[in-house]
C-alpha positions in Angstrom: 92.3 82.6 142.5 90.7 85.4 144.1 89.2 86.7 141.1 87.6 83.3 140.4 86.0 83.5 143.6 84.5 86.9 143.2 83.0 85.9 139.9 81.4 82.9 141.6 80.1 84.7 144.6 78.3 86.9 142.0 76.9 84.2 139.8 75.4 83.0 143.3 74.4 86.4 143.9 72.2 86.6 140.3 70.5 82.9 140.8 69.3 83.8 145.1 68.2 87.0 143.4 66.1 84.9 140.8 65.1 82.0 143.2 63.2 85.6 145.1 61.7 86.2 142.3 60.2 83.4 141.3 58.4 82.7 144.5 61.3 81.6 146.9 61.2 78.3 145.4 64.0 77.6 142.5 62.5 76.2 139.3 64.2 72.8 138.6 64.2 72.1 135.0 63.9 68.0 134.0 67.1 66.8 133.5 67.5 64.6 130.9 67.8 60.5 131.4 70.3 58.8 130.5 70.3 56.4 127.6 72.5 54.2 125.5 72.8 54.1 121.9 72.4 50.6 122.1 69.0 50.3 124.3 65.6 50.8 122.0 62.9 52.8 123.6 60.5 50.6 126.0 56.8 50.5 124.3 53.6 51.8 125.6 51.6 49.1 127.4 49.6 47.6 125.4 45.8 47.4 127.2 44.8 43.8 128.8 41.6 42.8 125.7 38.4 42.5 127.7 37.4 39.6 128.5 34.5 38.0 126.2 31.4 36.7 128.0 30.7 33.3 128.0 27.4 32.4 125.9 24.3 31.6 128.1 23.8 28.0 128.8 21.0 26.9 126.2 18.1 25.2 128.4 18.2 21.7 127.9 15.0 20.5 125.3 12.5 18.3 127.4 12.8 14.6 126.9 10.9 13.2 124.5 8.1 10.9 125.8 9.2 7.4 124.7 6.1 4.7 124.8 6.9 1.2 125.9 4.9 -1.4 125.2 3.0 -1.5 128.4 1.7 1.9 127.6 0.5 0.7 123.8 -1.1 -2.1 125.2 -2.8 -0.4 127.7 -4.2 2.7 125.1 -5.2 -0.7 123.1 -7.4 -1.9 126.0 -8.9 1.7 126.6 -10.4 1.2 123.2 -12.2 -2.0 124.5 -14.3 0.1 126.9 -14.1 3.1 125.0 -15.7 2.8 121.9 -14.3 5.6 119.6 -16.0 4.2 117.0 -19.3 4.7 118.0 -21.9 6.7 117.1 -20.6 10.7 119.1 -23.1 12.6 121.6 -22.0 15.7 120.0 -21.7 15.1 116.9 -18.5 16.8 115.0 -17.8 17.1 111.1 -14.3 17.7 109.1 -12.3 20.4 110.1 -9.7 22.3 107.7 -6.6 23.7 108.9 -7.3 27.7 108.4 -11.4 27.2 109.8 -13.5 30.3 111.0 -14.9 31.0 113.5 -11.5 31.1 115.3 -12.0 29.6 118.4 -14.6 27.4 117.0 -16.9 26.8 119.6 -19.1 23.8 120.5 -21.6 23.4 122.8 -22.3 19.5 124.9 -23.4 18.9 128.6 -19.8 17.9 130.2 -19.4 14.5 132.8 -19.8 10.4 132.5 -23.6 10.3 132.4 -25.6 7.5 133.7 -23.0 4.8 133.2 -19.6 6.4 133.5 -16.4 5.2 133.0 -13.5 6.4 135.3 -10.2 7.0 133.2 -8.1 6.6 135.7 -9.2 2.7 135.9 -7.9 2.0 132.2 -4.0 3.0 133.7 -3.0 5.0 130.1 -0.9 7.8 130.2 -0.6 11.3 127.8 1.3 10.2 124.7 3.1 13.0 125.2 4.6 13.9 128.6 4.0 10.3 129.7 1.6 11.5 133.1 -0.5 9.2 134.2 -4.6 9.6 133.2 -6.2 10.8 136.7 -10.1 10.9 137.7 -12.3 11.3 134.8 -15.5 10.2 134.1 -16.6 9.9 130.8 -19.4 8.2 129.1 -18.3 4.8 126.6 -19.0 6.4 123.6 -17.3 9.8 122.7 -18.6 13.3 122.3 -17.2 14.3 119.4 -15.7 13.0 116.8 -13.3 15.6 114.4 -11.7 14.9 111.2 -9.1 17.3 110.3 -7.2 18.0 107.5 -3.8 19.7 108.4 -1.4 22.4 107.1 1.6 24.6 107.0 0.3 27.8 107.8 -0.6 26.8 111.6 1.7 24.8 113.6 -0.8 24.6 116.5 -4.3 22.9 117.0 -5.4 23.1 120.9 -8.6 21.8 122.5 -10.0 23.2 125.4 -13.7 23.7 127.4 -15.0 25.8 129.3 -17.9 24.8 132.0 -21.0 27.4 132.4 -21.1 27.1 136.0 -17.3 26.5 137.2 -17.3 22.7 137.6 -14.0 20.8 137.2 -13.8 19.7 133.6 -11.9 16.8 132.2 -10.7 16.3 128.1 -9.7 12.7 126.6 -8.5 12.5 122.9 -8.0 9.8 120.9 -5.6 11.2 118.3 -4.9 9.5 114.9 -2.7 7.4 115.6 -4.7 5.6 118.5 -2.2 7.2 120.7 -4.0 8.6 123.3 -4.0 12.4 125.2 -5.7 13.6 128.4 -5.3 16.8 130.6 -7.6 17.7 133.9 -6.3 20.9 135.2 -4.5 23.4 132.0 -1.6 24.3 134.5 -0.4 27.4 132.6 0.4 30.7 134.0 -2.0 33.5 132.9 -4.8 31.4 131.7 -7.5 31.6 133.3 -9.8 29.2 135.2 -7.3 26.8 136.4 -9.4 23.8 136.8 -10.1 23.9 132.7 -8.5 21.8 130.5 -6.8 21.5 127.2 -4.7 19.7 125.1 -2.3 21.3 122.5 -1.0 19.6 119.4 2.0 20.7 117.7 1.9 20.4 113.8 -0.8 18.3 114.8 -1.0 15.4 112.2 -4.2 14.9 109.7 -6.8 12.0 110.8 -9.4 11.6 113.1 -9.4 13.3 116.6 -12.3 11.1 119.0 -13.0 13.4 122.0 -14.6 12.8 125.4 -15.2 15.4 128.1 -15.7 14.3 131.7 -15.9 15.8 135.2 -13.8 14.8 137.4 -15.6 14.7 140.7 -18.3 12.5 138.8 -21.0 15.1 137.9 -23.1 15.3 134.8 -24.9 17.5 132.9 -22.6 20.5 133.6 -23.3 22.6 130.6 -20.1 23.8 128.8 -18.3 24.2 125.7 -15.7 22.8 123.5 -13.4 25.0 121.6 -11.5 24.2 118.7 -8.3 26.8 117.6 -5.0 27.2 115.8 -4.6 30.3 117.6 -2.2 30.1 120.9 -4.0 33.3 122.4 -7.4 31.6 122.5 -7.5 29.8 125.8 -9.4 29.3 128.6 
């Protein structure tokens, strides 16, 4: 027995003598987990997938302007006071889909004349957003009259004018189908003078367009022009 102790007290001996040497801090190896034969190894988390971002809500497509027959009887009346079959101030001609100069300019003396008619007072609306025709006074017979033969390559034609000297400007078309349009004010960002207007038509359909120009605070003789385009970057 007391041989057994001595060889313990030296095995002591060698591992305080080591434990110095390494620092005064004992190295403690892993020791090894235990595990059954029986128990399969636990698998590596598998990563959460990231989550997949909902589409963008597609803005809704604006409401299509449905006429009711009010509104066609009223653009029938208009045509009682307006004549679009009379002879134009302007003049006009056939116009086909492709025409240059691109804008096609034309000039006329905007506003109602000496015996105006106020737009507003024949209570039609745009065929197309369904606003009511404000303050505009036009002469009875149009300024122009435009027959235009359409196509594929351009799916816009736009009217628009322009006044020489600033005044407030009015358009009034009757389109093809005796449906009729009318803008004061153009309303679009980055255009330029506000108070000019214009009327777009999207694969605008092949007919006659009759078109009047007004004022609407009632003068006349405001010299001006009409332009004619297929091209969206020609505006006012």
């Amino acid at each position: 027995m007391k041989h057994s102790i001595t060889a313990l007290s030296s095995v002591s001996l060698v591992a305080l003598a080591l434990a110095a040497c390494g620092g005064g801090q004992a190295q403690t190896q892993p020791q090894p987990q235990p595990s059954s034969g029986n128990t399969a190894a636990t698998p590596a988390a598998t990563p959460e997938p990231a989550a997949t971002p909902e589409p963008a809500a597609t803005p809704a497509a604006p409401v299509a302007f449905s006429p009711t027959e009010a509104h066609i009887a009223a653009w029938r009346a208009a045509a009682g006071t307006l004549n679009f079959n009379a002879r134009a101030n302007f003049g006009g001609g056939a116009l086909r889909t492709g025409f240059t100069p691109d804008p096609w300019p034309f000039p006329l003396t905007a506003g109602g004349g000496r015996n105006p008619v106020d737009v507003a007072s024949l209570n039609i609306v745009d065929a197309q957003s369904g606003d009511p025709c404000t303050r505009a006074n036009v002469t009875r017979a149009p300024d122009f009259h435009f027959t235009f033969e359409a196509g594929t390559t351009f799916p816009l034609l736009r009217f628009y004018v322009v006044t020489e000297n600033g005044s407030d400007a009015t358009l009034l078309i009757n389109q093809p189908n005796t449906q009729w349009r009318c803008n004061d004010d153009h309303h679009r960002e980055g255009w330029g003078n506000p108070l000019m207007p214009a009327i777009d038509f999207h694969s605008p359909a092949p007919g006659r367009y009759d078109i009047w120009v007004g004022t609407f605070d009632g003068s006349s003789n405001n010299r001006a022009r009409l332009f004619v385009t297929e091209v969206d970057s020609n505006h006012p």
